[in-house]
PyMOL Python script that loads the backbone (N, CA, C, O; Angstrom):
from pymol import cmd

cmd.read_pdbstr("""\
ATOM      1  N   UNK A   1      82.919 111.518  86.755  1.00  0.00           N
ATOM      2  CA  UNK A   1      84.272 111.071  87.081  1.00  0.00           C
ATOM      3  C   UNK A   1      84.258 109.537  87.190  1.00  0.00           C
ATOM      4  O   UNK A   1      83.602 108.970  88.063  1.00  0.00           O
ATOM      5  N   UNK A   2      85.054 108.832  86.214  1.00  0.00           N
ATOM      6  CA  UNK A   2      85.469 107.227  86.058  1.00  0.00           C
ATOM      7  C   UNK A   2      85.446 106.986  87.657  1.00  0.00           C
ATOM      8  O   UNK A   2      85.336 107.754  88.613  1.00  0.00           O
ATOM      9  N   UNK A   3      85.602 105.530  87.528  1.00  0.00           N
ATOM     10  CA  UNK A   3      86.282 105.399  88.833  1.00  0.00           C
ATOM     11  C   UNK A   3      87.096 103.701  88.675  1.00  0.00           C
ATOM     12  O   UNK A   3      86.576 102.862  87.939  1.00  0.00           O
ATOM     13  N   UNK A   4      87.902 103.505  89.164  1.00  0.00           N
ATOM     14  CA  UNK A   4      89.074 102.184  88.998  1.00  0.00           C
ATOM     15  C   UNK A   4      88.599 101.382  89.387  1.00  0.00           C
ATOM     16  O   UNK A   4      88.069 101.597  90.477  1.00  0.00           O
ATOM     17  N   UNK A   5      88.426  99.675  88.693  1.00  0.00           N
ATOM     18  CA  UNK A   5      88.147  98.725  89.099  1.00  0.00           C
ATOM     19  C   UNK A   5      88.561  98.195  91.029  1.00  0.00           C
ATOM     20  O   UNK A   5      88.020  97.357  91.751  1.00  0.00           O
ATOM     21  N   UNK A   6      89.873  99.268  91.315  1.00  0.00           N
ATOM     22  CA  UNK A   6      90.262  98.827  92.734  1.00  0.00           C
ATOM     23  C   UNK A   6      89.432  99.271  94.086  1.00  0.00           C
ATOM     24  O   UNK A   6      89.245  98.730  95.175  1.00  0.00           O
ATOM     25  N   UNK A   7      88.932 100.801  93.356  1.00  0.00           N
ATOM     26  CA  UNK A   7      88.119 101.128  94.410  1.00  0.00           C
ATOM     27  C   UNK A   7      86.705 100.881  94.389  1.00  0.00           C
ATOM     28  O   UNK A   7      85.870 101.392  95.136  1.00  0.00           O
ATOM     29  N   UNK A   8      86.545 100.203  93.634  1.00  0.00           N
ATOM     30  CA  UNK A   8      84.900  99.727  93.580  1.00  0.00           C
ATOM     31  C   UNK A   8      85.035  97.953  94.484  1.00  0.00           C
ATOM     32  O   UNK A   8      84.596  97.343  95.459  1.00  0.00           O
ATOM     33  N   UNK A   9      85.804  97.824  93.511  1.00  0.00           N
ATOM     34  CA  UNK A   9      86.532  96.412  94.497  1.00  0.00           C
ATOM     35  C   UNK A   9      86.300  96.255  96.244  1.00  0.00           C
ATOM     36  O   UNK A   9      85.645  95.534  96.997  1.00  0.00           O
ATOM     37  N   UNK A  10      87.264  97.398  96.358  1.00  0.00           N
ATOM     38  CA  UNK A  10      87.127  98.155  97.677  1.00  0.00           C
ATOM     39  C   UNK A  10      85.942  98.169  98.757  1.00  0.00           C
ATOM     40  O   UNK A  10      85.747  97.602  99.832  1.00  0.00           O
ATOM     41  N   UNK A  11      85.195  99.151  97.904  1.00  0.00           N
ATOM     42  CA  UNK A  11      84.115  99.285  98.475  1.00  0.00           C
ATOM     43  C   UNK A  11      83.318  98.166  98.578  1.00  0.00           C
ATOM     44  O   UNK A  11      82.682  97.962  99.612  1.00  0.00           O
ATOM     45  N   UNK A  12      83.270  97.413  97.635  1.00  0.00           N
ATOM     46  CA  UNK A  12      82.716  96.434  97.972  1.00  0.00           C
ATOM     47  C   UNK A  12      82.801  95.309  99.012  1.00  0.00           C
ATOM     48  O   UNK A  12      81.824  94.902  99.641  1.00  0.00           O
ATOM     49  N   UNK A  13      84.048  94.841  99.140  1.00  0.00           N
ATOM     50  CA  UNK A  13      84.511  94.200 100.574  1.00  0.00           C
ATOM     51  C   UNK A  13      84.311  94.842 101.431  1.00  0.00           C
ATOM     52  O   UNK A  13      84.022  94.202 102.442  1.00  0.00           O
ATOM     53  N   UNK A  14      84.325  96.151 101.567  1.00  0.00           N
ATOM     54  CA  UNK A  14      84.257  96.755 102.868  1.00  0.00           C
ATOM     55  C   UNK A  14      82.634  96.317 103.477  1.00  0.00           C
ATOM     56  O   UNK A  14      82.368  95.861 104.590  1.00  0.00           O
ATOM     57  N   UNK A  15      81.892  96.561 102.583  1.00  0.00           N
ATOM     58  CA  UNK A  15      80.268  95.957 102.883  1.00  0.00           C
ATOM     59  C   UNK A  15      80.194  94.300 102.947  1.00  0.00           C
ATOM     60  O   UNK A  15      79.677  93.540 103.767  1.00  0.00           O
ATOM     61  N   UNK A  16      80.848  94.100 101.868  1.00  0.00           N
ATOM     62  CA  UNK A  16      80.556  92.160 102.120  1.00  0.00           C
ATOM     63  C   UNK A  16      82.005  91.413 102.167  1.00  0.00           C
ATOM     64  O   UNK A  16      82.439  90.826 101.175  1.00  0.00           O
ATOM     65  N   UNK A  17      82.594  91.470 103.186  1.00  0.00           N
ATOM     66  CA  UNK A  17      84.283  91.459 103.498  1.00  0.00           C
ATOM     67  C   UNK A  17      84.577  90.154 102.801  1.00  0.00           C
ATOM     68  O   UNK A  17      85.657  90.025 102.226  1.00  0.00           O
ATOM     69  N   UNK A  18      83.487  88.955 102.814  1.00  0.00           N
ATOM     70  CA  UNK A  18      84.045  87.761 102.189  1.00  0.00           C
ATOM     71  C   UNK A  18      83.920  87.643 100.600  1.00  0.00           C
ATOM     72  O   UNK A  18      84.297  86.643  99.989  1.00  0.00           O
ATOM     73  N   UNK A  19      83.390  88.686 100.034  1.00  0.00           N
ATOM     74  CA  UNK A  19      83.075  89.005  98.796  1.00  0.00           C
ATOM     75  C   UNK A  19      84.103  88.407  97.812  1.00  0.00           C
ATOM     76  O   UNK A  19      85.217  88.754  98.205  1.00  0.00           O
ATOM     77  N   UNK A  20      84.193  87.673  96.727  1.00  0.00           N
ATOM     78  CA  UNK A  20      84.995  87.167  95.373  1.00  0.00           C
ATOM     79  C   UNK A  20      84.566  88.416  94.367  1.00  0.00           C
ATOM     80  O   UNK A  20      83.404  88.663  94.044  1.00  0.00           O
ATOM     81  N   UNK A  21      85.499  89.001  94.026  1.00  0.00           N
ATOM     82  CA  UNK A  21      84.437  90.307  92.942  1.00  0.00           C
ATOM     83  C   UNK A  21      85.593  90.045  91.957  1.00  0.00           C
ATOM     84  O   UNK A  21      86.794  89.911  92.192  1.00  0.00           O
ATOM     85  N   UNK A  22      84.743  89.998  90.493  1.00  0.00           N
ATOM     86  CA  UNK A  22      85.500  89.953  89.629  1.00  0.00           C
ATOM     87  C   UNK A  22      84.567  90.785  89.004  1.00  0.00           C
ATOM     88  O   UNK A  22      83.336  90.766  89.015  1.00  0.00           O
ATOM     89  N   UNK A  23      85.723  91.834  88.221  1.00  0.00           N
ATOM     90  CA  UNK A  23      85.062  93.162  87.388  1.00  0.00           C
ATOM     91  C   UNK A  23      85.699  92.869  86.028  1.00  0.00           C
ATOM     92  O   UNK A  23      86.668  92.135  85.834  1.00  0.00           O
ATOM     93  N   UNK A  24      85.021  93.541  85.139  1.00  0.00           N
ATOM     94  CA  UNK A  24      85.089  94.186  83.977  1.00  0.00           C
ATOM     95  C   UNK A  24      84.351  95.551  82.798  1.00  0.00           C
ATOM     96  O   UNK A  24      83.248  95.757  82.292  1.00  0.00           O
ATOM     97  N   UNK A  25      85.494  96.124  82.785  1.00  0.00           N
ATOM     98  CA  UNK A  25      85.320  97.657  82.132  1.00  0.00           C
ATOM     99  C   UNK A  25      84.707  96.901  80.709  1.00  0.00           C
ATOM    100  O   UNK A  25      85.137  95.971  80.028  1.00  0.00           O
ATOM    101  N   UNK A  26      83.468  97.786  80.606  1.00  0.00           N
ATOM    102  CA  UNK A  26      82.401  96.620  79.738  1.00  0.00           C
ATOM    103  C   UNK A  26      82.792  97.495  78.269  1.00  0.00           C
ATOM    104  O   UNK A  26      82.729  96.937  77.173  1.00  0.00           O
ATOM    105  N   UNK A  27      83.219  99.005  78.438  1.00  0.00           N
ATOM    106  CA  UNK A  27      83.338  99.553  77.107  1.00  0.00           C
ATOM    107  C   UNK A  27      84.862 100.716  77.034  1.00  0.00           C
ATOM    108  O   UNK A  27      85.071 101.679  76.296  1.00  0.00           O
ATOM    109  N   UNK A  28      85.785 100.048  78.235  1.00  0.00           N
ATOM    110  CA  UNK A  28      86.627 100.952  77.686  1.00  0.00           C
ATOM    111  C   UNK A  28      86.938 102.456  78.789  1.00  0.00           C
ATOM    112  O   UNK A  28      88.068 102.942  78.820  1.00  0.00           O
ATOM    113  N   UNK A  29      85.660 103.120  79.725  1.00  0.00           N
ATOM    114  CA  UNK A  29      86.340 104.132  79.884  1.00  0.00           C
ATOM    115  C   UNK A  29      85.375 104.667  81.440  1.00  0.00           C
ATOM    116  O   UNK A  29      84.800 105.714  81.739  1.00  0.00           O
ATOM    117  N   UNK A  30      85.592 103.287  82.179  1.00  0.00           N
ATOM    118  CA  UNK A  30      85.609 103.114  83.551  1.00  0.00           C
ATOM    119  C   UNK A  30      84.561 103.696  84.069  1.00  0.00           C
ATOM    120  O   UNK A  30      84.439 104.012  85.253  1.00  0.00           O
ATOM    121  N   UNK A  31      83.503 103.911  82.906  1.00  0.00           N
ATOM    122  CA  UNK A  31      81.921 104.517  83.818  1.00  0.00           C
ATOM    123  C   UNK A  31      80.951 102.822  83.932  1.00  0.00           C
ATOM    124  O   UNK A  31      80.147 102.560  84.828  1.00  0.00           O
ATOM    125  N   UNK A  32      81.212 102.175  83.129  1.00  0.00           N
ATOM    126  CA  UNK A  32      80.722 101.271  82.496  1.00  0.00           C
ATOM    127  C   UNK A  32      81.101  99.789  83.135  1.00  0.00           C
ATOM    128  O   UNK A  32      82.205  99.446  82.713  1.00  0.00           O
ATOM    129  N   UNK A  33      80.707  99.127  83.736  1.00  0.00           N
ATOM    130  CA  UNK A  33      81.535  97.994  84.472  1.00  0.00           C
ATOM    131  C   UNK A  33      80.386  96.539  84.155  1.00  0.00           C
ATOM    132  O   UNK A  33      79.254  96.583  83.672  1.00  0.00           O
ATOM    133  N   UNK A  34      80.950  95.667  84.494  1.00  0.00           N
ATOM    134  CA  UNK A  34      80.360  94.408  84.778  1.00  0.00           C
ATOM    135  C   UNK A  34      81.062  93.782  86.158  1.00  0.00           C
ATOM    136  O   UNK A  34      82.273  93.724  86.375  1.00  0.00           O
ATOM    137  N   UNK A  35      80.046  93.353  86.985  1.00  0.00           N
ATOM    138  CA  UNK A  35      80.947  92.771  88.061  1.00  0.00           C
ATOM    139  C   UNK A  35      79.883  91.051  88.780  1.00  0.00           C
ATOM    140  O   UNK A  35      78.708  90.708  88.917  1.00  0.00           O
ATOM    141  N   UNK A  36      80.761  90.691  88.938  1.00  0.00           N
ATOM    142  CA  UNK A  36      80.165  88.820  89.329  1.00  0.00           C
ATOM    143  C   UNK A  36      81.042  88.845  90.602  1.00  0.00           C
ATOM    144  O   UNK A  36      82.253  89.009  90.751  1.00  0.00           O
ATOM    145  N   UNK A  37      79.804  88.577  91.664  1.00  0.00           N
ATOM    146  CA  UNK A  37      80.618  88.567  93.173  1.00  0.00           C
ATOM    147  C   UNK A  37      79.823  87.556  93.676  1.00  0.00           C
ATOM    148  O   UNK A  37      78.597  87.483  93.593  1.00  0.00           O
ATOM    149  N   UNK A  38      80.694  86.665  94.280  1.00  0.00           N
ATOM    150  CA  UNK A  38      80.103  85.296  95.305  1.00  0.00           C
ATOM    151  C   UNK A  38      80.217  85.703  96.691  1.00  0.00           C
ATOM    152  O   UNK A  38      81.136  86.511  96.823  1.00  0.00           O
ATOM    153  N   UNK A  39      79.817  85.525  97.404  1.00  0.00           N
ATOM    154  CA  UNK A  39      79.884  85.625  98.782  1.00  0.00           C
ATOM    155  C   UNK A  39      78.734  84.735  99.672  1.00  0.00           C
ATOM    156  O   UNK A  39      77.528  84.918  99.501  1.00  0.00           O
ATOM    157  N   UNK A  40      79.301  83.697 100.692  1.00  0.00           N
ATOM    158  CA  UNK A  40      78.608  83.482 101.703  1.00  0.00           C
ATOM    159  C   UNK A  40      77.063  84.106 102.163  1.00  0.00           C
ATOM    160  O   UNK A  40      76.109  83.333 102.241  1.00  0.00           O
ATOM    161  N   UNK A  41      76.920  85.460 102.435  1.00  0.00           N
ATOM    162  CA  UNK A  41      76.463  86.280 102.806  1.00  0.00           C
ATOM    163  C   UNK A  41      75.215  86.671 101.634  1.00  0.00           C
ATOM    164  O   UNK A  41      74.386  87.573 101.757  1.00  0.00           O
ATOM    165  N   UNK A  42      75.340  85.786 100.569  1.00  0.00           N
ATOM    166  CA  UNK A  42      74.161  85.634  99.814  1.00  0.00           C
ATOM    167  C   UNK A  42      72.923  84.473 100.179  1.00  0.00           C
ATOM    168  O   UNK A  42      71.694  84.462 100.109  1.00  0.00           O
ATOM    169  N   UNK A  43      74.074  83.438 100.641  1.00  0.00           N
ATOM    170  CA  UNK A  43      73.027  82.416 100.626  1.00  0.00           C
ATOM    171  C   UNK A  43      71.466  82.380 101.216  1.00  0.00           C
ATOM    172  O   UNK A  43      71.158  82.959 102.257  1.00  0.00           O
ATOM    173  N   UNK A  44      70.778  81.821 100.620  1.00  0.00           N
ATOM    174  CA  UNK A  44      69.052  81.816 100.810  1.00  0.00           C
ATOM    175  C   UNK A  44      68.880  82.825 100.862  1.00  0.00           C
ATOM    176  O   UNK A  44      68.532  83.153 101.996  1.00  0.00           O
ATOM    177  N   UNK A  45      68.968  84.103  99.764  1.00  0.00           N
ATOM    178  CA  UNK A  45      68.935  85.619  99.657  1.00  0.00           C
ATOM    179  C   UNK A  45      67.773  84.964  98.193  1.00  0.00           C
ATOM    180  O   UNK A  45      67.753  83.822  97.735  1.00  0.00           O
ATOM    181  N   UNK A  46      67.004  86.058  97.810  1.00  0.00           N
ATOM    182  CA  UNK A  46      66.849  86.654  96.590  1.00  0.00           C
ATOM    183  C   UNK A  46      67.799  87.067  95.661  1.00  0.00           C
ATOM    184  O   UNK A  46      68.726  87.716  96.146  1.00  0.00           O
ATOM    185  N   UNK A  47      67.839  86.805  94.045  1.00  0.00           N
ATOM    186  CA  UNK A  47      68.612  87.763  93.665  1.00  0.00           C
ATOM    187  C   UNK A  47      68.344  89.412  94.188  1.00  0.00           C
ATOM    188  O   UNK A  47      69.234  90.246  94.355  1.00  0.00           O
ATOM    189  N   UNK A  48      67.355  89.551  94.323  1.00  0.00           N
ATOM    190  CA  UNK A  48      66.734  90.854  94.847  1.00  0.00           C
ATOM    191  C   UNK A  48      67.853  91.499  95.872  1.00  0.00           C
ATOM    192  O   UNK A  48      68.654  92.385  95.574  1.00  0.00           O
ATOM    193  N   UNK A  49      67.737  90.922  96.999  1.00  0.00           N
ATOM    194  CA  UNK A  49      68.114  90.740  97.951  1.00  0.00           C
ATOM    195  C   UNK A  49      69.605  90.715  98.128  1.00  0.00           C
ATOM    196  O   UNK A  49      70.140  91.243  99.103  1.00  0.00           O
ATOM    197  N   UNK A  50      70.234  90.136  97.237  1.00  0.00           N
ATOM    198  CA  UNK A  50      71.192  89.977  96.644  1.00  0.00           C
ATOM    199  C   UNK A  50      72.265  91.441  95.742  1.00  0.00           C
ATOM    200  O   UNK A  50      73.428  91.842  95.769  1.00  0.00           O
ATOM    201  N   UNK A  51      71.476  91.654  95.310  1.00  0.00           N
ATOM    202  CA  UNK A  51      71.833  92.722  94.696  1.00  0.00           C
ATOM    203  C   UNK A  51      71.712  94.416  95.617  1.00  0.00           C
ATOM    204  O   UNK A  51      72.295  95.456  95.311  1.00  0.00           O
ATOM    205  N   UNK A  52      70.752  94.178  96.782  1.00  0.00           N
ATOM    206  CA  UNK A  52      70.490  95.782  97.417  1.00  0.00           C
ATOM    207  C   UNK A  52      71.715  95.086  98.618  1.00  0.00           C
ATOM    208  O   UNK A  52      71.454  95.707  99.648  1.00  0.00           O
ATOM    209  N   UNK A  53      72.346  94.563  98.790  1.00  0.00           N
ATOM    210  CA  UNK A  53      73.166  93.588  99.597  1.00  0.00           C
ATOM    211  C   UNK A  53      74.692  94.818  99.033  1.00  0.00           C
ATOM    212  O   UNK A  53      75.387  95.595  99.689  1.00  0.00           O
ATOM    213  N   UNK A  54      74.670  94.417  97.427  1.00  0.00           N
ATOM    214  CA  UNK A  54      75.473  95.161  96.479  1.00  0.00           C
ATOM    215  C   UNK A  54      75.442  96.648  96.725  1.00  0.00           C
ATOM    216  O   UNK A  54      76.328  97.273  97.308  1.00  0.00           O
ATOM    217  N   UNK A  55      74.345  97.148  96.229  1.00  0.00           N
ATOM    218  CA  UNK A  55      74.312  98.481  95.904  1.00  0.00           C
ATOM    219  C   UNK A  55      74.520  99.540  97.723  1.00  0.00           C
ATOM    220  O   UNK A  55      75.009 100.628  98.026  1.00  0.00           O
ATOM    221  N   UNK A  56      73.785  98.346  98.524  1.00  0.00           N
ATOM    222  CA  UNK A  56      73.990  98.857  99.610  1.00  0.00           C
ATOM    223  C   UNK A  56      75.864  99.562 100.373  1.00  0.00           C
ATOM    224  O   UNK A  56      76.122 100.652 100.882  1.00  0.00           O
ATOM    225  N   UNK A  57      76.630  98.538 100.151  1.00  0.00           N
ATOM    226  CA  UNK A  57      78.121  98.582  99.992  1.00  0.00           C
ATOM    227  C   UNK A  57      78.666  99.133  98.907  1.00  0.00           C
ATOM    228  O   UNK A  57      79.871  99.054  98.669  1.00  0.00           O
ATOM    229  N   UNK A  58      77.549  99.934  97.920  1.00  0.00           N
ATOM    230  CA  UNK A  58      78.254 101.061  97.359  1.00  0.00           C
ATOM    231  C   UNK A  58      77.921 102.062  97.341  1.00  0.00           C
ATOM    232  O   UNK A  58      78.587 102.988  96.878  1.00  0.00           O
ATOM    233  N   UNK A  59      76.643 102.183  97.905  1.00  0.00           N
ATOM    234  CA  UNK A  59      76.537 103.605  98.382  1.00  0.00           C
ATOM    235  C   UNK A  59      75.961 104.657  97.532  1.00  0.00           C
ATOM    236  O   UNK A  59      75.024 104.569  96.739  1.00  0.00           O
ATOM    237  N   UNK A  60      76.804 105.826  97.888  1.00  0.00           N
ATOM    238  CA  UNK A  60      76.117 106.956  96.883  1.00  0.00           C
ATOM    239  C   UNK A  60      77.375 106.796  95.804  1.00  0.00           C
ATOM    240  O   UNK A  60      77.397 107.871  95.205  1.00  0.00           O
ATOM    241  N   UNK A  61      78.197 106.133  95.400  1.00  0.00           N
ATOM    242  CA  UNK A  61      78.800 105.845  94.079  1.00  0.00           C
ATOM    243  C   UNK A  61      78.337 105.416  92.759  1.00  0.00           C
ATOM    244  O   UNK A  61      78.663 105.541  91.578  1.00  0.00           O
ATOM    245  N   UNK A  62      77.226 104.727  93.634  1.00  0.00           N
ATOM    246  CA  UNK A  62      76.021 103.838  92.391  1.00  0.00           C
ATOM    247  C   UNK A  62      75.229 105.042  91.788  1.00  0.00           C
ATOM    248  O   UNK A  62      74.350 105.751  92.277  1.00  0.00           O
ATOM    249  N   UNK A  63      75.842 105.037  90.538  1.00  0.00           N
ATOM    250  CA  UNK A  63      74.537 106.377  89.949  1.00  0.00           C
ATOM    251  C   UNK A  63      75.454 107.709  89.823  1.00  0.00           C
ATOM    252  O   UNK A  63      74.982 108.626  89.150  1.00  0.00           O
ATOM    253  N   UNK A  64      76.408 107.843  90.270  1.00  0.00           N
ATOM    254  CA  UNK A  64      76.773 109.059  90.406  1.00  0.00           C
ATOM    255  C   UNK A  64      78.646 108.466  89.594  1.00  0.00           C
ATOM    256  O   UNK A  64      78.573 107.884  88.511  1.00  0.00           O
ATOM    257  N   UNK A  65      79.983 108.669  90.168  1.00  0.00           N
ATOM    258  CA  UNK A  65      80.576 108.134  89.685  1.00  0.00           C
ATOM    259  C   UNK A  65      80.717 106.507  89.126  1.00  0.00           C
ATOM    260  O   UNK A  65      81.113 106.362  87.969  1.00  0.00           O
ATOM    261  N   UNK A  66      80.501 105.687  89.676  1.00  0.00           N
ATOM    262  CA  UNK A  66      79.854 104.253  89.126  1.00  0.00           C
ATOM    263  C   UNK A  66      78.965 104.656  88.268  1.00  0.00           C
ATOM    264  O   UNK A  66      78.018 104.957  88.995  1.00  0.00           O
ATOM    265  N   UNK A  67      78.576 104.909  86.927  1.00  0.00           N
ATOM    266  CA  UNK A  67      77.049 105.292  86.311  1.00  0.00           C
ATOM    267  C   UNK A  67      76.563 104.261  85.727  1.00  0.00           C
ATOM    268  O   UNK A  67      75.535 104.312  85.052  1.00  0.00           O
ATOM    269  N   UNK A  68      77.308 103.111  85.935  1.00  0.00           N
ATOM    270  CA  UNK A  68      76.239 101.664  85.178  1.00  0.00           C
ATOM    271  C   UNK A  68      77.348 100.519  85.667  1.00  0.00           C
ATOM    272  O   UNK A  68      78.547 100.740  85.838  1.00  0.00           O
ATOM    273  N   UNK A  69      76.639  99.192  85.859  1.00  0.00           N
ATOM    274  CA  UNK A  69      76.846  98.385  86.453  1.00  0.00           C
ATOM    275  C   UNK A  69      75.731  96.949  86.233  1.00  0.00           C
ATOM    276  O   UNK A  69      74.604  96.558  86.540  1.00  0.00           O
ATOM    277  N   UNK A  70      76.681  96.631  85.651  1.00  0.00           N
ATOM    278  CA  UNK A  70      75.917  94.998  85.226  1.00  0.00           C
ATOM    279  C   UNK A  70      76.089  93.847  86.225  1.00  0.00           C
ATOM    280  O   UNK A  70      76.984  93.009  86.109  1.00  0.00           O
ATOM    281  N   UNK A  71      75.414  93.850  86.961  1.00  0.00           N
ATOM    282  CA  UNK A  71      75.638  93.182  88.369  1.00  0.00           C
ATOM    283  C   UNK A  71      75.277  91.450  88.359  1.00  0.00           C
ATOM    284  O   UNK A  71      74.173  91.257  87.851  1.00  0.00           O
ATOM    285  N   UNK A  72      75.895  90.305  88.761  1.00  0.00           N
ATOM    286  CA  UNK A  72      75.367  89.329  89.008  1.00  0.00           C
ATOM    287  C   UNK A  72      76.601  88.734  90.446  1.00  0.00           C
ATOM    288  O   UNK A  72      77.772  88.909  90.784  1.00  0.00           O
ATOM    289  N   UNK A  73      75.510  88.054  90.846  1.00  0.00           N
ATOM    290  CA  UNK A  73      75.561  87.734  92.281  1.00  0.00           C
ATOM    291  C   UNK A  73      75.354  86.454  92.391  1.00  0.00           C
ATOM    292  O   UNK A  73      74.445  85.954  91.728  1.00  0.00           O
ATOM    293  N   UNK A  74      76.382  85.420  93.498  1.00  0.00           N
ATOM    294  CA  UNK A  74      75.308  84.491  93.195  1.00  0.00           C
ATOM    295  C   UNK A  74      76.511  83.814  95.046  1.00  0.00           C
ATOM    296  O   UNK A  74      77.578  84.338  95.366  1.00  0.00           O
ATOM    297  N   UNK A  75      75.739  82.487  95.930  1.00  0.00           N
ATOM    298  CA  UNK A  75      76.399  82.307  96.633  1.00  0.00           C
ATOM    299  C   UNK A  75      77.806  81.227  96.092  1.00  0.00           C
ATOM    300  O   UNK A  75      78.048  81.166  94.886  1.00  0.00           O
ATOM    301  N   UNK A  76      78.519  80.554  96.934  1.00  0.00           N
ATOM    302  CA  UNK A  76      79.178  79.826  96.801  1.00  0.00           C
ATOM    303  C   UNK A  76      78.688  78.658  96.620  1.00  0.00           C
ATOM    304  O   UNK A  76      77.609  78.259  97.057  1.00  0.00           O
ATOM    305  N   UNK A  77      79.847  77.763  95.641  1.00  0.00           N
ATOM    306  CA  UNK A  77      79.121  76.507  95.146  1.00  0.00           C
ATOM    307  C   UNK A  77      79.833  75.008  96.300  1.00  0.00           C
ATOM    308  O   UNK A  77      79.430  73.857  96.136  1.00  0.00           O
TER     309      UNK A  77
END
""", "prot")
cmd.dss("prot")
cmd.show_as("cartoon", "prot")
cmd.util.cbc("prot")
cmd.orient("prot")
């Protein structure tokens, strides 16, 4: 089951509330995403670190409805 750029959005602020998330449906049919999120709450992180920051605020969506996700992260400039 797809799921909408709003509720991934969603979820995501809900974990990193100051989060900038900008998405994109990478092929068309909402399993498939790209997403670039800034947040405070990165800084002096790992990308590593950075990213389980991510997946953490999405939960069991990652893998299951979310099924791919091209993730980049980075703090504020």
């Amino acid at each position: 089951m797809p799921m909408e750029a709003e509720d991934i959005e969603k979820l995501i602020k809900t974990g990193i509330p100051d989060a900038v998330v900008e998405l994109a449906d990478l092929v068309g049919d909402k399993d498939h995403w790209s997403a670039r999120i800034t947040s405070a709450e990165f800084v002096g992180k790992s990308k590593v670190q950075q990213h389980q920051i991510v997946y953490k605020a999405l939960g069991a969506y990652l893998g299951g409805p979310l099924h791919a996700l091209q993730l980049t992260t980075q703090a504020p400039k």
